[in-house]
N, CA and C atoms as an extended XYZ file, in Angstrom:
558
Properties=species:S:1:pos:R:3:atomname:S:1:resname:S:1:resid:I:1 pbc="F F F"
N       -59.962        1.285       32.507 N   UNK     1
C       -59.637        2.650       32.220 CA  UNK     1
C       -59.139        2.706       30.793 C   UNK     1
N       -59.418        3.561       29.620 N   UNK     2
C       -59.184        3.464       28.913 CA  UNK     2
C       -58.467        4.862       28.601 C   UNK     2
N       -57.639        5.268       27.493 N   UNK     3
C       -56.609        6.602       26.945 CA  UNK     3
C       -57.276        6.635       25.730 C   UNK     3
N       -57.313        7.935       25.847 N   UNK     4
C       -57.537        8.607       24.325 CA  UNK     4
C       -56.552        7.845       23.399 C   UNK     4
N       -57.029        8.091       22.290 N   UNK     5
C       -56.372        7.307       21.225 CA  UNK     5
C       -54.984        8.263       20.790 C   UNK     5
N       -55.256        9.382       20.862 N   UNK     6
C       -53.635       10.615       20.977 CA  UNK     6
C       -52.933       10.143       21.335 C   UNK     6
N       -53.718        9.955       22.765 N   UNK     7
C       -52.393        9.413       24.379 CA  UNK     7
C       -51.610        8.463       23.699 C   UNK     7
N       -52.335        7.546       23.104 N   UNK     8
C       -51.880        5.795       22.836 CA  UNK     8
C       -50.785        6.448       21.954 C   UNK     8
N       -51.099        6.959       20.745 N   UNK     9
C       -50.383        6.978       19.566 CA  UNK     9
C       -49.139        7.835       20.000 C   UNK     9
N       -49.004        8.671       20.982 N   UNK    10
C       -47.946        9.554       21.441 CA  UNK    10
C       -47.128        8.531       21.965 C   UNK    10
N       -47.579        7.603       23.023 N   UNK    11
C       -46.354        6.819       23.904 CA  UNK    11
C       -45.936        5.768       22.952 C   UNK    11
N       -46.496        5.779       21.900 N   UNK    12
C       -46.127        4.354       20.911 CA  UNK    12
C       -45.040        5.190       20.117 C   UNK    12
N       -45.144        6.307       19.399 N   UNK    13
C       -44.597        6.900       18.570 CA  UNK    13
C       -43.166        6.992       19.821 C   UNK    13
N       -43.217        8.149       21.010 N   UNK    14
C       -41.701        7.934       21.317 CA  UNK    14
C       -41.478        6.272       21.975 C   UNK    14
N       -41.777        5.410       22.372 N   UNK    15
C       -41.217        4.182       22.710 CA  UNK    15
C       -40.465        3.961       21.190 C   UNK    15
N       -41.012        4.117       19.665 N   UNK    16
C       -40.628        3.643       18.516 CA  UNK    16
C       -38.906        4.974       18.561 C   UNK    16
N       -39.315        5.828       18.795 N   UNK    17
C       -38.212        6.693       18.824 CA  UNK    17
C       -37.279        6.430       19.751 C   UNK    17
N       -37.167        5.925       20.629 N   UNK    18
C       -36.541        5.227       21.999 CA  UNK    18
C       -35.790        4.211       21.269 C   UNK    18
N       -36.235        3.120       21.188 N   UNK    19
C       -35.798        1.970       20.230 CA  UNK    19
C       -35.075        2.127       19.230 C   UNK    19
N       -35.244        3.121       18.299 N   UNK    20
C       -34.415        3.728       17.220 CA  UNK    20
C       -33.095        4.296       17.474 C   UNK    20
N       -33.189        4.739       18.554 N   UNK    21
C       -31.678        5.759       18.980 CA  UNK    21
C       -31.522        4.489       19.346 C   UNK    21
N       -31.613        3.456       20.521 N   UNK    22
C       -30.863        3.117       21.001 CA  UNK    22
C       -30.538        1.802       19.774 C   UNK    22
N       -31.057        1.486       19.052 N   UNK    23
C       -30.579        0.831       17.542 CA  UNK    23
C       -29.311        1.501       17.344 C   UNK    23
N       -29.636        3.003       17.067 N   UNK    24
C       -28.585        3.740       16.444 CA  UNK    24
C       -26.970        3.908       17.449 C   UNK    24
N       -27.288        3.880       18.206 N   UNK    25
C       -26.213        3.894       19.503 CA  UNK    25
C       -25.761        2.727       19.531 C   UNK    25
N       -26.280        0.953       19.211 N   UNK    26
C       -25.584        0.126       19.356 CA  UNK    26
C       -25.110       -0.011       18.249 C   UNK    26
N       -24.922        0.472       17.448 N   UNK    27
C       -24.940        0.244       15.559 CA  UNK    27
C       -23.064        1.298       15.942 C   UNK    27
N       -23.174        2.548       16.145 N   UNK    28
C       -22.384        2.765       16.716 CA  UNK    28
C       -20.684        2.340       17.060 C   UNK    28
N       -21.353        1.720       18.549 N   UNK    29
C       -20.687        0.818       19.248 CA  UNK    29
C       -20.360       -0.242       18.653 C   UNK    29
N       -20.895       -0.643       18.529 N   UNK    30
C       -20.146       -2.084       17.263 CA  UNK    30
C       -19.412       -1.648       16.049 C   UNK    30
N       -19.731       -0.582       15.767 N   UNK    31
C       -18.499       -0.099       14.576 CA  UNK    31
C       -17.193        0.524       14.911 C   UNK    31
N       -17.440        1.139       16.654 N   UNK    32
C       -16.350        1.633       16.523 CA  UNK    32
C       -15.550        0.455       17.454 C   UNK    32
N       -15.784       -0.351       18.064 N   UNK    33
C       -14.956       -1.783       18.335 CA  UNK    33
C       -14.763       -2.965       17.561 C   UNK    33
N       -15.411       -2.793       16.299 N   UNK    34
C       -14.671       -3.737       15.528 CA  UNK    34
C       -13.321       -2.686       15.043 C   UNK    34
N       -14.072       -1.507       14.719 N   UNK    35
C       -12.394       -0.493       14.119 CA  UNK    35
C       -11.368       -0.624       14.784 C   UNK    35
N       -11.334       -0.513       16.257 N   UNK    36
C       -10.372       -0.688       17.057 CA  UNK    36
C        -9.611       -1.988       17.643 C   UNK    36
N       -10.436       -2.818       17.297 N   UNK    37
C       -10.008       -4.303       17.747 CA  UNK    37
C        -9.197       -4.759       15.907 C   UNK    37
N        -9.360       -3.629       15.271 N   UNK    38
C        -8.459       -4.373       13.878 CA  UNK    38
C        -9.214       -4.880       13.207 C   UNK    38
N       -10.443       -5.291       13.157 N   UNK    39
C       -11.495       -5.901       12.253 CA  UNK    39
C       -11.743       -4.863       11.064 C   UNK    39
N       -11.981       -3.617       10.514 N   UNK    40
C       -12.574       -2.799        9.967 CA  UNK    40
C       -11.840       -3.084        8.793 C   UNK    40
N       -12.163       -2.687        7.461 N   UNK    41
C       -12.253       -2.912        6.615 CA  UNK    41
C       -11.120       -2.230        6.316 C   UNK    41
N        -9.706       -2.069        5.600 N   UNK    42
C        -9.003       -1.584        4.891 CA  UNK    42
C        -8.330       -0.917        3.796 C   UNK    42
N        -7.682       -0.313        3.202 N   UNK    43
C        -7.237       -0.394        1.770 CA  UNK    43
C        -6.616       -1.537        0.839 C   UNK    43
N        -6.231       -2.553        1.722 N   UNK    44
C        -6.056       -3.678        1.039 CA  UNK    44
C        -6.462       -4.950        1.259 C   UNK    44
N        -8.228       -4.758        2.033 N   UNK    45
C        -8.962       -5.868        2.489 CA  UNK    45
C        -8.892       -5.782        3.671 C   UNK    45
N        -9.355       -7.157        4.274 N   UNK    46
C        -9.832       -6.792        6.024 CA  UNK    46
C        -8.120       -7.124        6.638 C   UNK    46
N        -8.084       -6.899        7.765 N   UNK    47
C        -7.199       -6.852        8.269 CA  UNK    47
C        -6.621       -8.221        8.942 C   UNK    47
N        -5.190       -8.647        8.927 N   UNK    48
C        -5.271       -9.895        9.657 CA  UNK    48
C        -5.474      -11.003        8.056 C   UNK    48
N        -5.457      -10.016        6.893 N   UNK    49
C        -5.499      -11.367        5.704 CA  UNK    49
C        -4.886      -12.207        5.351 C   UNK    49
N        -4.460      -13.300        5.088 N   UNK    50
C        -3.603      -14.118        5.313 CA  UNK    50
C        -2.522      -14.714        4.205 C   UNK    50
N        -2.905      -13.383        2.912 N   UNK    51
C        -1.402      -13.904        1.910 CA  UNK    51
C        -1.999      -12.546        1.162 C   UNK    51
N        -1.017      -12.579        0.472 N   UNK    52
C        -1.082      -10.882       -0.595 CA  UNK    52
C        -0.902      -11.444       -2.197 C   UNK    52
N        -1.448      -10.690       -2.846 N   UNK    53
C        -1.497      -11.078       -4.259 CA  UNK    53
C        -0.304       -9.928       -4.952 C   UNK    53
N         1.059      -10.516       -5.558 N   UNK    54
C         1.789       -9.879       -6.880 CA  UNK    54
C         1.785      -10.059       -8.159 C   UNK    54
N         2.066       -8.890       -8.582 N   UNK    55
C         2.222       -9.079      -10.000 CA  UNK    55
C         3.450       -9.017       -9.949 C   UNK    55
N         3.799      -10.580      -11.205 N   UNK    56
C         5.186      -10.911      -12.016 CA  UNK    56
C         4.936      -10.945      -13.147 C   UNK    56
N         5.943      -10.570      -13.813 N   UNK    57
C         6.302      -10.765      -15.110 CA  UNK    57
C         5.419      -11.676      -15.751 C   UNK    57
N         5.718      -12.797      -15.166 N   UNK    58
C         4.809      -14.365      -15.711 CA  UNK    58
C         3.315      -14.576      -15.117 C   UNK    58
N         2.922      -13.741      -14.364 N   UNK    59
C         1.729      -13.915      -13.794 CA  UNK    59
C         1.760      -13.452      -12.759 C   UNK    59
N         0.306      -13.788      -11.655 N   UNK    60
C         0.403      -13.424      -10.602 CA  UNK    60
C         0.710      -14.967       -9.741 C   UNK    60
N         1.355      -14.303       -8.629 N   UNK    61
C         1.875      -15.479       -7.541 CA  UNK    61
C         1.229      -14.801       -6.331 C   UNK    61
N         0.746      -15.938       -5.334 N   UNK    62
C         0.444      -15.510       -4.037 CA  UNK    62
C         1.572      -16.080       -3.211 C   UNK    62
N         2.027      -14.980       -1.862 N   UNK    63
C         2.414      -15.377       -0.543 CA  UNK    63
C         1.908      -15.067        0.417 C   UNK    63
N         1.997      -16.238        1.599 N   UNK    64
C         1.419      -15.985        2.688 CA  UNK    64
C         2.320      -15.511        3.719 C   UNK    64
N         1.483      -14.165        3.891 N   UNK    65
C         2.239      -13.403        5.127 CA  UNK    65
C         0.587      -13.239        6.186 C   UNK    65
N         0.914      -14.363        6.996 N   UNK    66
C        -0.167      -13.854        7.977 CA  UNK    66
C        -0.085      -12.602        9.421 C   UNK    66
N         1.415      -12.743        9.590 N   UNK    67
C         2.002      -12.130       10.734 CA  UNK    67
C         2.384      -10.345       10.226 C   UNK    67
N         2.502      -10.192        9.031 N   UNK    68
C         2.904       -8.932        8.111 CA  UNK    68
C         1.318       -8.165        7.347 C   UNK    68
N         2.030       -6.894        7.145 N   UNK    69
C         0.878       -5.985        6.180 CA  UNK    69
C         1.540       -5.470        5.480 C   UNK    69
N         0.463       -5.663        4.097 N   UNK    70
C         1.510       -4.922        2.805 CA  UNK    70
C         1.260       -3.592        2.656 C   UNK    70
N         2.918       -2.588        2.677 N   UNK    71
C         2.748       -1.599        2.404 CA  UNK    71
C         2.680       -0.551        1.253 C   UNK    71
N         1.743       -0.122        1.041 N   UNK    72
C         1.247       -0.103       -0.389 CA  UNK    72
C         1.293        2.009       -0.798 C   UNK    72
N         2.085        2.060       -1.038 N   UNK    73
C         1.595        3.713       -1.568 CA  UNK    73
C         0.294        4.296       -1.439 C   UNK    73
N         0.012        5.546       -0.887 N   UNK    74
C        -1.732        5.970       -0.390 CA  UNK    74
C        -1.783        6.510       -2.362 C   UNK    74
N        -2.927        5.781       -2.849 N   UNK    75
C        -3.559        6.061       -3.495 CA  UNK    75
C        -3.948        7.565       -4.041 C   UNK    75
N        -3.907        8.273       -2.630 N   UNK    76
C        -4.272        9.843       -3.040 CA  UNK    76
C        -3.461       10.515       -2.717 C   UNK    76
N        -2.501       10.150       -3.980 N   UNK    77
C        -1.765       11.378       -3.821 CA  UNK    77
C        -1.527       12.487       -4.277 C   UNK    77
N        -0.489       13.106       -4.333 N   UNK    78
C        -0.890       14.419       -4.346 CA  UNK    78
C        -0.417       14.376       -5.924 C   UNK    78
N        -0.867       15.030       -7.212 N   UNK    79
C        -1.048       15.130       -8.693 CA  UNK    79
C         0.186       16.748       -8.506 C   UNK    79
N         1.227       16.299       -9.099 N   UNK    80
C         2.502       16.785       -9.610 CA  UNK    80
C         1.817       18.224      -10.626 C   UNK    80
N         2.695       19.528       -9.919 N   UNK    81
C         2.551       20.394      -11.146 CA  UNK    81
C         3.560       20.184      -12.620 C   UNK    81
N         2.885       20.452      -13.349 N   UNK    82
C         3.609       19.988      -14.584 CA  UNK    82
C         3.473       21.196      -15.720 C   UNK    82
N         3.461       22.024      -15.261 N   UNK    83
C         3.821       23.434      -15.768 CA  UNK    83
C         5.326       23.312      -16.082 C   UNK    83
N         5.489       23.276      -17.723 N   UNK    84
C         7.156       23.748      -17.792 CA  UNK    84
C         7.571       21.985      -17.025 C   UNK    84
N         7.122       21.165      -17.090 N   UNK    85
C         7.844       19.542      -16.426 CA  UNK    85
C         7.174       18.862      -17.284 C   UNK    85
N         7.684       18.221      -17.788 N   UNK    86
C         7.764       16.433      -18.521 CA  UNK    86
C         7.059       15.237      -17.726 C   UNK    86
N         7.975       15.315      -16.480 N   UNK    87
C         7.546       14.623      -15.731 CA  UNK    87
C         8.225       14.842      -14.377 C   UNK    87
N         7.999       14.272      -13.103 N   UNK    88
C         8.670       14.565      -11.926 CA  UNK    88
C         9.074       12.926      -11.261 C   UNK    88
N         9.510       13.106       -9.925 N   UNK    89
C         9.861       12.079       -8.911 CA  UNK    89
C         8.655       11.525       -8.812 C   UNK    89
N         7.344       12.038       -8.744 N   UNK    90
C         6.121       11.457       -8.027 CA  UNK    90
C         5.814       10.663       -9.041 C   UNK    90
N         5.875       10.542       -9.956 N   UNK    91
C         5.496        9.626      -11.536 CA  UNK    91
C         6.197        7.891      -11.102 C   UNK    91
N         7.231        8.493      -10.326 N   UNK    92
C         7.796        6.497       -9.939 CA  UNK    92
C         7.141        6.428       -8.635 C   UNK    92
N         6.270        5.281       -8.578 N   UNK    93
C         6.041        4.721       -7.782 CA  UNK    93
C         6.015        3.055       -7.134 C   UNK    93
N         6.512        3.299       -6.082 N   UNK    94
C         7.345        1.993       -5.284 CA  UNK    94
C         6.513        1.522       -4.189 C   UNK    94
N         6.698        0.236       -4.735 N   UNK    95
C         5.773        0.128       -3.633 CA  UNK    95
C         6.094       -1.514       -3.185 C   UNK    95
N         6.356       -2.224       -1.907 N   UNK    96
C         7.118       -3.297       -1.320 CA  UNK    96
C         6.118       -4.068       -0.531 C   UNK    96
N         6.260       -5.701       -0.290 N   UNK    97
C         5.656       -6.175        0.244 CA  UNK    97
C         6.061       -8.064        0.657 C   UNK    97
N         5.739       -8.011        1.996 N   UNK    98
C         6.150       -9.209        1.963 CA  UNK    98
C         6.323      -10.507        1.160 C   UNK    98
N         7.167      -11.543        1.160 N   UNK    99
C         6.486      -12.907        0.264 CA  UNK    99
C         6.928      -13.610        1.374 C   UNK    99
N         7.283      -14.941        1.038 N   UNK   100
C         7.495      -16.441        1.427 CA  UNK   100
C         9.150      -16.227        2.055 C   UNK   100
N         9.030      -16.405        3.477 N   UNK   101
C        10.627      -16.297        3.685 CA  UNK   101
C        11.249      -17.721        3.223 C   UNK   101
N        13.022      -17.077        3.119 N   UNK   102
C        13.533      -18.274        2.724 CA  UNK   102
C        13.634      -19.452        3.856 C   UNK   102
N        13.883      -20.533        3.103 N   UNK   103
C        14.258      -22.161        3.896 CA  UNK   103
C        15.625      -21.460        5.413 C   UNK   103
N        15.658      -20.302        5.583 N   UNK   104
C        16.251      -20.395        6.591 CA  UNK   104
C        15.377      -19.317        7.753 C   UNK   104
N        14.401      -19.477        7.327 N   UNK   105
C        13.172      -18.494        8.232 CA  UNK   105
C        13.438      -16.893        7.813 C   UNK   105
N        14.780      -16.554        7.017 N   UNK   106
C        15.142      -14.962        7.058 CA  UNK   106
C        13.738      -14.524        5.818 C   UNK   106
N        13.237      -13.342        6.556 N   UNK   107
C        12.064      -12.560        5.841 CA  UNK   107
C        12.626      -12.371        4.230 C   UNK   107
N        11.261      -12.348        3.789 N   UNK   108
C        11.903      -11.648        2.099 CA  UNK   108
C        10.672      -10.570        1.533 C   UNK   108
N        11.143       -9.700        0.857 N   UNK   109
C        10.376       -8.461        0.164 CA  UNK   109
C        10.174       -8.791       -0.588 C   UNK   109
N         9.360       -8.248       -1.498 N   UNK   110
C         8.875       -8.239       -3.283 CA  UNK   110
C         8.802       -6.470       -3.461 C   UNK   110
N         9.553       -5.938       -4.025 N   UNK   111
C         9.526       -4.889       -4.253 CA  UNK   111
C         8.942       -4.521       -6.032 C   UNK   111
N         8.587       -3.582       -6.335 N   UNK   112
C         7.907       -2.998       -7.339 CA  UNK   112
C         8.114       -1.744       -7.370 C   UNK   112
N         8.555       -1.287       -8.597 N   UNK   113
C         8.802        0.153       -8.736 CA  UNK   113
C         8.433        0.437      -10.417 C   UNK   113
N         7.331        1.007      -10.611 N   UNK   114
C         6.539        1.500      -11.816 CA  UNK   114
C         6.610        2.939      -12.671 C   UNK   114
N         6.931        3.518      -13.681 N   UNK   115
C         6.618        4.691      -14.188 CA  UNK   115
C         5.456        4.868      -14.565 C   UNK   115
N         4.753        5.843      -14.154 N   UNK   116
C         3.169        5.959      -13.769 CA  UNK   116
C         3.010        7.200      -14.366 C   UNK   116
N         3.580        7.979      -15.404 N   UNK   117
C         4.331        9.400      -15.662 CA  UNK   117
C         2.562        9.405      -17.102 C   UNK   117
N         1.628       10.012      -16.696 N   UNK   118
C         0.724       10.043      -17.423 CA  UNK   118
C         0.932       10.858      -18.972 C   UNK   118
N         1.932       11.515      -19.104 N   UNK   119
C         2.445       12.288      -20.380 CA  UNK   119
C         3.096       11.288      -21.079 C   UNK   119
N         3.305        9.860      -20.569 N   UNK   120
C         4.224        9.161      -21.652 CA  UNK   120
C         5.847        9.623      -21.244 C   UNK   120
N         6.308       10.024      -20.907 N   UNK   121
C         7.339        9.956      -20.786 CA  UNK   121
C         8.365        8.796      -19.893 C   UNK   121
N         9.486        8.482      -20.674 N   UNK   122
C        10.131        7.536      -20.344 CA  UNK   122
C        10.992        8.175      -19.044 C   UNK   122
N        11.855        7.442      -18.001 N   UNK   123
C        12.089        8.572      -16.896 CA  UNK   123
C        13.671        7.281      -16.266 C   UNK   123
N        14.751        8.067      -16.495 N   UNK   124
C        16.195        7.513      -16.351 CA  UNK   124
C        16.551        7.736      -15.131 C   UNK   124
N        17.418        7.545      -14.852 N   UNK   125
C        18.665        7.891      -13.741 CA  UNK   125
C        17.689        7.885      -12.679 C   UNK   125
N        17.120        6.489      -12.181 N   UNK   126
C        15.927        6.683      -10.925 CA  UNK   126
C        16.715        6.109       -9.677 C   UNK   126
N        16.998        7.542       -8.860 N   UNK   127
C        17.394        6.797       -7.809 CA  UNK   127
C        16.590        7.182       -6.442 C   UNK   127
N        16.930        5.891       -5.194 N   UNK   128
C        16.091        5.895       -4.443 CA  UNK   128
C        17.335        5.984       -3.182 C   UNK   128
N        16.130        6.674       -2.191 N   UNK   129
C        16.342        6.122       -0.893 CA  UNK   129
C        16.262        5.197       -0.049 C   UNK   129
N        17.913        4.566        0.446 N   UNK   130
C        17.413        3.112        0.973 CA  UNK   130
C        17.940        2.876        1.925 C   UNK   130
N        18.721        3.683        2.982 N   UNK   131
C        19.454        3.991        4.059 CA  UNK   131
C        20.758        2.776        3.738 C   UNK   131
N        21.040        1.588        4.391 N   UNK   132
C        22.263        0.434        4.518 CA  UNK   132
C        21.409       -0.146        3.634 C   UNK   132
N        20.693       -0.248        3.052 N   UNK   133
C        20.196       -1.695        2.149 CA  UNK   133
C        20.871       -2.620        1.853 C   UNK   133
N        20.771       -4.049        2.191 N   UNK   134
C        21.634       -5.058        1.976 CA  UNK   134
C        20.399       -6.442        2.068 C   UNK   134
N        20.988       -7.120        0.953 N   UNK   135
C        20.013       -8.411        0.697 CA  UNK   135
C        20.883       -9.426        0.986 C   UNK   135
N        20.095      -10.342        2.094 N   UNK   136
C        20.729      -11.634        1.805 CA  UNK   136
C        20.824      -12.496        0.530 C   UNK   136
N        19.724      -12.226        0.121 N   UNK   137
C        19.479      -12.886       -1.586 CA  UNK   137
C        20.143      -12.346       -2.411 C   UNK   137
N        21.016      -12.623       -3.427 N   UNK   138
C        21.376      -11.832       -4.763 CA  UNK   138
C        20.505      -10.768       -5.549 C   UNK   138
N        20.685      -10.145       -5.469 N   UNK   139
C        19.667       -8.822       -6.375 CA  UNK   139
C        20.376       -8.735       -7.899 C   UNK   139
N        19.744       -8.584       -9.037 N   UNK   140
C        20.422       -8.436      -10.053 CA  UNK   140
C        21.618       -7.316      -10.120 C   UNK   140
N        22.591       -6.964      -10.636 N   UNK   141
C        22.858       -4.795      -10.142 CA  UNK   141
C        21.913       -4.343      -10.882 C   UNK   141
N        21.873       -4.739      -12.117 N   UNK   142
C        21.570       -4.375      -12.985 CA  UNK   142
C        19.790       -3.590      -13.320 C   UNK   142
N        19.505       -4.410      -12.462 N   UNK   143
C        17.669       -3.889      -11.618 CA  UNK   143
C        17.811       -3.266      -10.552 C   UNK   143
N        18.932       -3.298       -9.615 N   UNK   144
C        18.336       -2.429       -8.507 CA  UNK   144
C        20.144       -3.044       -7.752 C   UNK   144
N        21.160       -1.538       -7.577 N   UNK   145
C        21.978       -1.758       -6.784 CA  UNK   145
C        22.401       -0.672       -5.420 C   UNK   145
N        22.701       -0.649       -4.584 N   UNK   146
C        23.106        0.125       -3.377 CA  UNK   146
C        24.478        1.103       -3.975 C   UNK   146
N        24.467        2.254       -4.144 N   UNK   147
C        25.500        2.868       -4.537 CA  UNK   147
C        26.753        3.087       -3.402 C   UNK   147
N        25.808        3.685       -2.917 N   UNK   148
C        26.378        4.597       -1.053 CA  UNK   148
C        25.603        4.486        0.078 C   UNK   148
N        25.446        4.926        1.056 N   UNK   149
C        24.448        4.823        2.151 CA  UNK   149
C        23.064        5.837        1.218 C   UNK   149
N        22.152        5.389        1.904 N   UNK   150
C        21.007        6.203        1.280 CA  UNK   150
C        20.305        6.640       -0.307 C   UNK   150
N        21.373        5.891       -1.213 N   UNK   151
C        21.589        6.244       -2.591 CA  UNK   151
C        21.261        4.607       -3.510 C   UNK   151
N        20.438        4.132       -3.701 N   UNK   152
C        20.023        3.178       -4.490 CA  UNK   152
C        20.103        3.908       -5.974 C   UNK   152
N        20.419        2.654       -7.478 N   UNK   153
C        19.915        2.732       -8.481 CA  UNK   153
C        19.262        1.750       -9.122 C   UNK   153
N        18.290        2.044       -9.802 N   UNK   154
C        17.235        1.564      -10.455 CA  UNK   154
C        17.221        1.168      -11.621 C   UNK   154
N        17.750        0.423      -12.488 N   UNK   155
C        17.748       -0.492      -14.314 CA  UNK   155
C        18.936        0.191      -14.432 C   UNK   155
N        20.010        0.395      -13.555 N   UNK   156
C        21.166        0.638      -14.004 CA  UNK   156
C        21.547        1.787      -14.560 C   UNK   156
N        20.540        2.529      -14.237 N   UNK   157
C        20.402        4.167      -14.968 CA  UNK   157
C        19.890        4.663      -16.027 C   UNK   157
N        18.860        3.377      -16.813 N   UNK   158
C        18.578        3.196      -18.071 CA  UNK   158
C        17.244        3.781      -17.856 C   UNK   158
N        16.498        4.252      -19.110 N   UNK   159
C        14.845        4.705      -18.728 CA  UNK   159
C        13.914        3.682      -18.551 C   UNK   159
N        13.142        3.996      -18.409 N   UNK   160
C        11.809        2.998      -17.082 CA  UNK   160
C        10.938        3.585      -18.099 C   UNK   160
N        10.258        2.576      -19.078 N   UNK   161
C         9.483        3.049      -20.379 CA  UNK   161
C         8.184        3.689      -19.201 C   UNK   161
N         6.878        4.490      -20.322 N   UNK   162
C         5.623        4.824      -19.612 CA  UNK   162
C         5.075        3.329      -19.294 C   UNK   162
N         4.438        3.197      -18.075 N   UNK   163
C         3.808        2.167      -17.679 CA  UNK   163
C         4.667        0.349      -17.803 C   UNK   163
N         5.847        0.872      -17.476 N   UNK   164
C         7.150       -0.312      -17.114 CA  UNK   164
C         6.931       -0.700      -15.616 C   UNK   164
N         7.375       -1.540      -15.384 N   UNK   165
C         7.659       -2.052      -13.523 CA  UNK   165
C         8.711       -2.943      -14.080 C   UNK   165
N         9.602       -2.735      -12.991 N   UNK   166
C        10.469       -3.500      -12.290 CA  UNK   166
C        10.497       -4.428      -11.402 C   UNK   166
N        10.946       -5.520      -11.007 N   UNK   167
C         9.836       -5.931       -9.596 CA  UNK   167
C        11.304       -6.884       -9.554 C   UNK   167
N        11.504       -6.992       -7.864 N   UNK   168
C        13.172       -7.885       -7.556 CA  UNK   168
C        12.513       -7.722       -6.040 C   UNK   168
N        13.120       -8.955       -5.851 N   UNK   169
C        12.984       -9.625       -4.279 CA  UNK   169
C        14.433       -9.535       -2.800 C   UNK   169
N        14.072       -9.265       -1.611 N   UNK   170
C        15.390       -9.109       -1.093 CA  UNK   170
C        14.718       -9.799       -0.213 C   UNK   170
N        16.262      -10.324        0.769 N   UNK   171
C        16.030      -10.487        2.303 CA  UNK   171
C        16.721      -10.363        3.360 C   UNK   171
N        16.069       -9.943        3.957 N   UNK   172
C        16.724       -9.231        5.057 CA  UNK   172
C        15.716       -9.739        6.352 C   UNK   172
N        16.186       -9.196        7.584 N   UNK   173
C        15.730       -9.600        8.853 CA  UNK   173
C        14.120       -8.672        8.914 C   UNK   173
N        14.308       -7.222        8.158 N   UNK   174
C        13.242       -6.054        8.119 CA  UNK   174
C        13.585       -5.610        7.015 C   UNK   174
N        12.095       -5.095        6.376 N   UNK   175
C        11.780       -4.319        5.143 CA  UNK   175
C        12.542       -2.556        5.299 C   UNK   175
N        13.515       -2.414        4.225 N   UNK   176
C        13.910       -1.314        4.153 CA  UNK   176
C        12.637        0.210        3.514 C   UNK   176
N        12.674        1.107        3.855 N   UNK   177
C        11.811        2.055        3.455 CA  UNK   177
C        12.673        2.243        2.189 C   UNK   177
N        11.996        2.786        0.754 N   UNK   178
C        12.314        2.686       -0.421 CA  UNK   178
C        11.500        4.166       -0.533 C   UNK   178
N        12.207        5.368       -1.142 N   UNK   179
C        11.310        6.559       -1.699 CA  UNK   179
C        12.457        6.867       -2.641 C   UNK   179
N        11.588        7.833       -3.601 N   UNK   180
C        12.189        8.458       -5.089 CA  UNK   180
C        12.829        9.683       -4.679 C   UNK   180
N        14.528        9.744       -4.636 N   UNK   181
C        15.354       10.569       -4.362 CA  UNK   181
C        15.406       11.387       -5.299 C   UNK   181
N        15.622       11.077       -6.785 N   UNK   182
C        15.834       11.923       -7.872 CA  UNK   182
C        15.701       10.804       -9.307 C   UNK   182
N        15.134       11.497      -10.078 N   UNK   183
C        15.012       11.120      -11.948 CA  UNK   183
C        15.829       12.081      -12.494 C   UNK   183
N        15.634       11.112      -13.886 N   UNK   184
C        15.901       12.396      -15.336 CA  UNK   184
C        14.628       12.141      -16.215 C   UNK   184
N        14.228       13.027      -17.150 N   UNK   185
C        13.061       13.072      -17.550 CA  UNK   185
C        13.253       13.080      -18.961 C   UNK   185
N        12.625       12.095      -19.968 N   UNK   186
C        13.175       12.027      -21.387 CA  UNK   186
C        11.696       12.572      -22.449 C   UNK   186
């Protein structure tokens, strides 16, 4: 028995369309269980990476935090009106991340705090929010001290040139949340 050649080319064409969805449906499924199982791709690489890269003064140093994720400021943020402003709070940006705990297992931070103030302006009196902040490690004051509850200061009250960082290490049992309470604008 033989089929018109239509017939043929019709059941070939949807079997090829059959095959395609269900391509497309497992294509899918595999993307959205690697997303959920933690595999998917990140803002700071795949997930589960096993040391973070800083910038120091002297270079860059790696630590391995396999058990931790570095928390990093979202990229998109929101662009400051600057009508009648110099510069604002959103121009410092902070941003913290695990390193190498000390010889007594207690966790340690690497903190970073940058003037990012695109007008050039230099930016003083930077203080932050840091609820009890307390380091087992010595902190300089002079880079970064606890005033009151919730009230951190930053180079001692001195200005934070355009495109300066700061960068000082603490430790503690848990990473304190760090945000820009208030500047002065030079």
């Amino acid at each position: 028995m033989s089929f018109p050649s239509s017939t043929m080319t019709t059941v070939v064409s949807k079997t090829i369309g059959v095959v395609l969805v269900m391509i497309f449906l497992l294509a899918i499924l595999l993307s959205t269980f690697s997303f959920s199982s933690g595999l998917a791709k990140d803002g700071g690489g795949f997930r589960g990476s096993s040391s973070h890269v800083f910038l120091h003064e002297g270079g860059n140093y790696t630590a391995p935090a396999p058990h931790r994720k570095l928390l990093v400021r979202s990229m998109a943020m929101e662009e400051p009106n600057r009508i009648g402003e110099k510069c604002t709070s959103a121009d410092i940006v902070v941003s913290q991340g695990p390193t190498a705990p000390l010889s007594s297992g207690i966790p340690t931070y690497t903190v970073q705090i940058m003037n990012m103030c695109a007008t050039g302006c230099d930016i003083s009196g930077i203080h932050l929010n840091c609820g009890w902040f307390s380091s087992v490690r010595l902190i300089d004051p002079k880079i970064f001290k606890r005033l009151r509850y919730n009230d951190c200061l930053v180079n001692d009250g001195k200005p934070l040139v355009t495109g300066g960082t700061l960068t000082f290490q603490y430790a503690n049992t848990f990473s304190y949340p760090l945000g820009v309470s208030s500047v002065v604008c030079h």
